[in-house]
C-alpha positions in Angstrom: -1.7 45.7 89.6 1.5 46.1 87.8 0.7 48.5 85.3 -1.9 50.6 86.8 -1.1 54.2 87.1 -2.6 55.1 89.9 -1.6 54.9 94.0 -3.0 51.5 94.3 0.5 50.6 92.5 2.5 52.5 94.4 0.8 50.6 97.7 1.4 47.0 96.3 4.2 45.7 94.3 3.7 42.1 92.7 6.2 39.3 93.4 7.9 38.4 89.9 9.8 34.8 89.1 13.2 34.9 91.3 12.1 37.4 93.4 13.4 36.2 96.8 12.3 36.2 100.5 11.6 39.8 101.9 13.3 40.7 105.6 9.1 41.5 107.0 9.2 38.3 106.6 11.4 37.2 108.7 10.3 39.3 111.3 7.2 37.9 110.6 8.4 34.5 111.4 9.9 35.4 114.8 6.5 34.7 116.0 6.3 31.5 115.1 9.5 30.9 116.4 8.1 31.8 119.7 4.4 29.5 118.8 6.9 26.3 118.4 8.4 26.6 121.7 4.7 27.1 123.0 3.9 24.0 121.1 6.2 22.2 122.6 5.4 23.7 126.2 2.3 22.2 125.7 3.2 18.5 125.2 6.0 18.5 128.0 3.2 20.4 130.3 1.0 17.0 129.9 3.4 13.8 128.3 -0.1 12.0 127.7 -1.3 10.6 124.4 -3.8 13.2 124.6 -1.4 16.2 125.6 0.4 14.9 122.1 -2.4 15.0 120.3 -3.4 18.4 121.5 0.1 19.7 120.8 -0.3 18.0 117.1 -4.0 19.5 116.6 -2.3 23.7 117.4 0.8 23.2 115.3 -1.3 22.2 112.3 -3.5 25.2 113.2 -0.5 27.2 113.2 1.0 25.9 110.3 -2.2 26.7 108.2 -2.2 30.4 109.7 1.8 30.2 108.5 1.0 29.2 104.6 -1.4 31.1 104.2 1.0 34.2 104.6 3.2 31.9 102.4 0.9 32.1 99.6 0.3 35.9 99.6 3.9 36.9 100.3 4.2 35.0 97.1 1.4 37.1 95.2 2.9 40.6 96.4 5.6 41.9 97.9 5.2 41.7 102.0 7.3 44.8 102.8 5.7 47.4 100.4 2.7 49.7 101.3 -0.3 48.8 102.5 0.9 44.7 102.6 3.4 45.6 105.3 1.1 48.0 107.5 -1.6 44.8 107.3 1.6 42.4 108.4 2.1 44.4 111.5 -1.6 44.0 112.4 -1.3 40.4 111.6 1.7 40.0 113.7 0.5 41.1 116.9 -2.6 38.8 116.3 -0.4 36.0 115.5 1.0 36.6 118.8 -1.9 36.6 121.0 -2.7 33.5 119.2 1.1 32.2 120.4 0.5 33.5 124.5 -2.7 31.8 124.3 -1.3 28.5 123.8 -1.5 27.0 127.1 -5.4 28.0 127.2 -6.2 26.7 124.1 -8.4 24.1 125.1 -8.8 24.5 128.9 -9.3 27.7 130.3 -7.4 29.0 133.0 -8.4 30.9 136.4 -9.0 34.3 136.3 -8.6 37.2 133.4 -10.3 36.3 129.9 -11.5 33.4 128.7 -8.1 31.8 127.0 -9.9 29.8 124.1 -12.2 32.0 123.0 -9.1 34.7 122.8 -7.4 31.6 121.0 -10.0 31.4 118.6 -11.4 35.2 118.2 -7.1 36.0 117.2 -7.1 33.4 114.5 -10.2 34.2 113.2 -8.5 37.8 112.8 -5.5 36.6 111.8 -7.4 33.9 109.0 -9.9 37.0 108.0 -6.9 39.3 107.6 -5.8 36.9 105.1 -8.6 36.9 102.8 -9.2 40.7 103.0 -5.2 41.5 102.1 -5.0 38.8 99.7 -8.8 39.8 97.8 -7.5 43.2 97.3 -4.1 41.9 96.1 -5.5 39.9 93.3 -7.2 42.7 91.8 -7.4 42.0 87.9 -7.1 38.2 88.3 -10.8 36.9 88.0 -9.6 32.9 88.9 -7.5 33.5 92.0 -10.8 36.0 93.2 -12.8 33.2 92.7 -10.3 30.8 94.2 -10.3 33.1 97.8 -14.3 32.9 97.8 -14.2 28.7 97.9 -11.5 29.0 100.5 -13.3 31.4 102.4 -16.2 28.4 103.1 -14.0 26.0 104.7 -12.1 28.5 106.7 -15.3 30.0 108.1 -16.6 26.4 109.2 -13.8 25.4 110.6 -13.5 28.4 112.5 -17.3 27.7 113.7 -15.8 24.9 115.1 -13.0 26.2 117.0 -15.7 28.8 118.8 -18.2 26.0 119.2 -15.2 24.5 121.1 -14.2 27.6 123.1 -17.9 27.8 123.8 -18.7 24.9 125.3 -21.2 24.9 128.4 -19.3 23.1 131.2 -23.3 22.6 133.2 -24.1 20.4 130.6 -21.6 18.0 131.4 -21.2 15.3 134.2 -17.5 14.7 134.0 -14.5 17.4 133.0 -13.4 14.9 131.1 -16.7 14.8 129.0 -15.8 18.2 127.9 -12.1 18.3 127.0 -13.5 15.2 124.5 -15.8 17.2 123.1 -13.2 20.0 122.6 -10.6 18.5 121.2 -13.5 16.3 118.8 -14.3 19.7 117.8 -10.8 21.1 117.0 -10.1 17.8 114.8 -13.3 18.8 112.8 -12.4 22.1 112.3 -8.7 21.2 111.2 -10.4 18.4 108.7 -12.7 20.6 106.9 -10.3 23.5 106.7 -7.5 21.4 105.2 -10.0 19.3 103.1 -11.8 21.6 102.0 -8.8 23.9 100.4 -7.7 20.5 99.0 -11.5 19.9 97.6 -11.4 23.3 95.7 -8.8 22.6 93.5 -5.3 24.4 92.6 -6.7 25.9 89.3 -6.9 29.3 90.6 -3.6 29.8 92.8 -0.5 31.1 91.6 2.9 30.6 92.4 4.7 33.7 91.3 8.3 32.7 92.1 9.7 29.2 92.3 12.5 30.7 94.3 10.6 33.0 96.7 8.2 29.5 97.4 11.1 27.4 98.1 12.9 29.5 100.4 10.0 30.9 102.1 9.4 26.6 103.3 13.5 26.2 104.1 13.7 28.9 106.4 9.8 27.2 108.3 12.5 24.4 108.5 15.1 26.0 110.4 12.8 27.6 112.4 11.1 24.3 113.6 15.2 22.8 113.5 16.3 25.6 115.6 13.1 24.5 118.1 15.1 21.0 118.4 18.1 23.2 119.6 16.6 25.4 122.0 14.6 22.3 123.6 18.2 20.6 123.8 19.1 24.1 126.2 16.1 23.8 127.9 16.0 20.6 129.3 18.8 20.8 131.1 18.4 25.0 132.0 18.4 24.5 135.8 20.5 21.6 135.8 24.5 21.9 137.0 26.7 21.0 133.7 27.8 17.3 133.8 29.7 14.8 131.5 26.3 13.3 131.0 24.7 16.3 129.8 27.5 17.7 127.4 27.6 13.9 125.7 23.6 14.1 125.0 23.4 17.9 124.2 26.1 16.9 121.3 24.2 13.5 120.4 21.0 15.9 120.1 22.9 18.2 117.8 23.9 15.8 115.8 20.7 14.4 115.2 19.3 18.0 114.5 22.5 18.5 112.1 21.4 15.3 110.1 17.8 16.5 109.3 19.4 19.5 108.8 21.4 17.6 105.9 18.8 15.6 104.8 16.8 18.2 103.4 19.0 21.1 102.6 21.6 19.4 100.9 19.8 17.6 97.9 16.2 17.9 98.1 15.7 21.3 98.7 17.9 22.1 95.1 16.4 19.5 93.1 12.8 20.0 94.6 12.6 24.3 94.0 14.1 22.9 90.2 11.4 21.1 89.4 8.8 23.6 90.8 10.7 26.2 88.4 9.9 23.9 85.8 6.3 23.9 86.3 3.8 26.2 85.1 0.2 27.7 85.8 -1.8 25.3 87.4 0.5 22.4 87.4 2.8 25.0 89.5 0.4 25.5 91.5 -0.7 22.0 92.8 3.0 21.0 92.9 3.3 23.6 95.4 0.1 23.3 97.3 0.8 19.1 97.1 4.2 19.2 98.2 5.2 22.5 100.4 1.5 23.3 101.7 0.9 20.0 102.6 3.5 17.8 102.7 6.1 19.9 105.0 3.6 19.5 107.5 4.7 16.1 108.9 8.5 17.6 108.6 7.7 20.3 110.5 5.6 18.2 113.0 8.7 15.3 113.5 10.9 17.9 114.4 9.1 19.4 117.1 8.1 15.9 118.4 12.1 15.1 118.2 12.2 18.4 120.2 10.1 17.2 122.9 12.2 13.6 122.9 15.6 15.9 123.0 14.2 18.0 126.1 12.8 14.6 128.4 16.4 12.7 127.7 18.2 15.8 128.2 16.3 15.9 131.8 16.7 12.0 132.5 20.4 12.4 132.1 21.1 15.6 133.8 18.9 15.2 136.5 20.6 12.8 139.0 18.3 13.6 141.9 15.2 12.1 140.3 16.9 9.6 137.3 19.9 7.2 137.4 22.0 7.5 134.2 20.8 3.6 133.7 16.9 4.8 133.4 15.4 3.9 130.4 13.5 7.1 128.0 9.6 5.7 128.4 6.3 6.6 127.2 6.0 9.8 125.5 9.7 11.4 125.4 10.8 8.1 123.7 7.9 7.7 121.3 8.6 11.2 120.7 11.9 11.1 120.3 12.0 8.7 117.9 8.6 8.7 116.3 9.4 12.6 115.5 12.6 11.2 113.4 9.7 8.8 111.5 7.8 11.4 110.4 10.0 13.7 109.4 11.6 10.7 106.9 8.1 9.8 106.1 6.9 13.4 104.8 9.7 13.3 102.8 9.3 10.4 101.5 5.6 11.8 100.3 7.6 15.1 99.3 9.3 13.4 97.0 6.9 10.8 95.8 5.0 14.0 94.7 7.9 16.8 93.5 10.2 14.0 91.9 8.2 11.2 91.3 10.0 8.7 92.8 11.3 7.2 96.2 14.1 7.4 98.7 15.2 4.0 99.2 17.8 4.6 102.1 15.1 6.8 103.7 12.3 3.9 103.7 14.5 1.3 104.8 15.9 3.5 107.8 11.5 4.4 108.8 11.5 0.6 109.2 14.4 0.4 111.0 13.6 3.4 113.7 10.5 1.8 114.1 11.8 -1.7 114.7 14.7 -0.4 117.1 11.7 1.5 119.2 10.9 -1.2 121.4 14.8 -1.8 122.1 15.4 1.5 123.4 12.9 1.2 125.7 14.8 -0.9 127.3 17.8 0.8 127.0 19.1 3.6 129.1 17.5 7.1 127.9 21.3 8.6 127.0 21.9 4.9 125.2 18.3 5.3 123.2 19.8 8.6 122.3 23.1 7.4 121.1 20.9 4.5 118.2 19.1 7.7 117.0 22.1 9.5 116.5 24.0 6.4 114.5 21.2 5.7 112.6 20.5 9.5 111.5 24.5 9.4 110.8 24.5 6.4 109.1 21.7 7.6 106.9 23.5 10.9 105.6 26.5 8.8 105.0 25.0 6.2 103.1 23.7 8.6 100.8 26.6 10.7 100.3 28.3 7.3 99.2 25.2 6.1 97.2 24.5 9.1 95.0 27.6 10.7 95.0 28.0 11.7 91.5 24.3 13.1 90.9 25.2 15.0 94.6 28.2 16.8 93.4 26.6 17.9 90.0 23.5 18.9 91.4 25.4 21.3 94.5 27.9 22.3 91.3 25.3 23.3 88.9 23.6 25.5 91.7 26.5 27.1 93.0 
């Protein structure tokens, strides 16, 4: 693709080692900006266990459509030729796929019928993919080869999202019957799309640029970060501005600031490092392993802590409906603080896998949030608020302190 002559070369340009992120991407990504606040739409729409594990099951479908585009942005350049006119088409898919959120699984009155739109512009979006990404790796026999086994699982587990969408309501006696059955058949889909990539190996895939990879998952992290900001604003949108409200917007912040910290600060350098060092295949599962897979549960605790930041912010602004000595309950505070566990806990598995090795600090304060849970349920919701945010501080500090001198050499040497 590099050295041919022709105009195929002049259409596609190949993404070389240092070769950074690429502004259509970015554009690109304002879509998903907008799927994350759907995402979390969702979950406040229905605080139920199951309205959470809806939420849960369209974010990881999301995510997928998201590294897939990850993974070709890092074959060939996004903005150049043909790549970039495909983007556009993908884009506007994308975004049906983002509008169509709240009809995911239940279809509402009137106009088409919301999940099978859901489904029919990710299977465009997914199909896109392939087709872009096949005709980029023109000349490379194993990464051909590697598209046609990840073709299977996409295929069934789009099967399953129609069979889903599809669903004869007649047949069942209850709605609740069917919602079962529908979201039953999303988690199927989800498993044998993510398995089955897993099941087919890394031999074929290429990371092309450490740097490109790297940045390309940072800026997925401010994106879902700046979700746990705009939550913050929303919660309190059509609320007068109170005392109450400016404390827990700061407190939220903060918290937001800390995971921030906790990724950007250390383990992003040292992490992209070690990926530079890798090579071929090894590169390859490294990046799969640990950015593919294991940002997942990052990007998934922040947009639960987003949902926990928008309920307190509406239990302490909202006087008409919630005294400021209301405990946070049920969902909002298991997301609220839950969300802060599983962000720690995927990076914990981050850097079991990029660094061999393990965050002490990190696992003693997942224990700790999860033993403080049932004390700030019976706290009040801006006091619940306030433990998060000591604990997240607490955390950074102790670190800073703890590993000071491997810090500052690591943030010199990369400057």
């Amino acid at each position: 693709m590099a050295t041919n002559s022709g105009g195929r070369a002049a259409r596609m340009r190949p993404v070389t080692e240092g070769s950074k992120v690429t502004q259509l991407e970015l554009f690109f990504d304002l879509v998903f900006v907008y799927a994350l606040t759907q995402v979390t739409a969702l979950m406040a729409g229905d605080a139920t266990a199951r309205g959470l594990f809806r939420g849960l099951l369209v974010l990881a479908l999301l995510w997928w459509c998201w590294c897939c585009y990850a993974w070709l942005g890092n074959t060939v350049r996004a903005d150049e030729g043909v790549t970039r006119i495909a983007l556009f088409a993908v884009l506007a898919a994308m975004f049906v796929v983002a509008v169509t959120i709240p009809e995911a699984f239940t279809d509402l009155l009137g106009g088409l019928s919301g999940p099978v739109v859901f489904a029919s512009c990710y299977l465009i979006v997914r199909t896109l993919h392939l087709v872009i990404y096949w005709y980029a790796a023109a000349g490379d026999a194993g990464l051909r080869r590697q598209l046609l086994k990840a073709a299977i699982p996409m295929a069934a587990g789009s099967v399953g999202l129609f069979a889903a969408a599809l669903l004869p309501q007649h047949i069942y006696t209850q709605q609740g019957d069917i919602e079962f059955a529908r979201t039953a058949l999303w988690c199927l889909a989800l498993v044998v799309d993510y398995l089955g990539v897993m099941l087919t190996g890394a031999e074929g895939w290429r990371i092309f640029s450490a740097a490109h990879w790297a940045e390309r998952h940072g800026l997925i992290i401010i994106i879902a970060l700046g979700e746990s900001i705009v939550s913050i604003g929303v919660g309190v949108t059509l609320l007068p501005i109170s005392w109450p409200i400016v404390v827990a917007a700061t407190m939220g912040v903060a918290v937001s600031a800390m995971l921030w910290w906790l990724y950007f600060d250390v383990v992003a350098i040292a992490a992209e490092r070690v990926l530079h060092r890798a090579e071929g295949a090894a590169r390859a599962a490294l990046g799969r392993d640990s950015y593919t897979y294991l940002h997942l549960p990052m990007v998934a605790g922040i947009i639960l802590l987003s949902l926990g930041l928008k309920k307190v912010l509406a239990y302490v602004g909202d006087a008409e409906h919630h005294d400021l000595g209301d405990p946070l309950h049920g969902i909002g505070l298991y997301a609220l603080y839950g969300g802060v566990i599983l962000y720690l806990l995927g990076h914990l598995g981050f850097r079991l896998r990029n660094m061999r090795s393990v965050n002490v600090p990190r696992l003693i304060t997942v224990v700790l949030l999860a033993a403080l849970l049932p004390v700030a349920a019976l706290v009040p919701a801006m006091a619940a608020l306030a433990i998060l945010t000591v604990v997240c501080v607490g955390l950074v500090v102790v670190e800073v302190v703890l590993f000071r001198e491997a810090r500052l050499a690591l943030r010199a040497a990369d400057h």
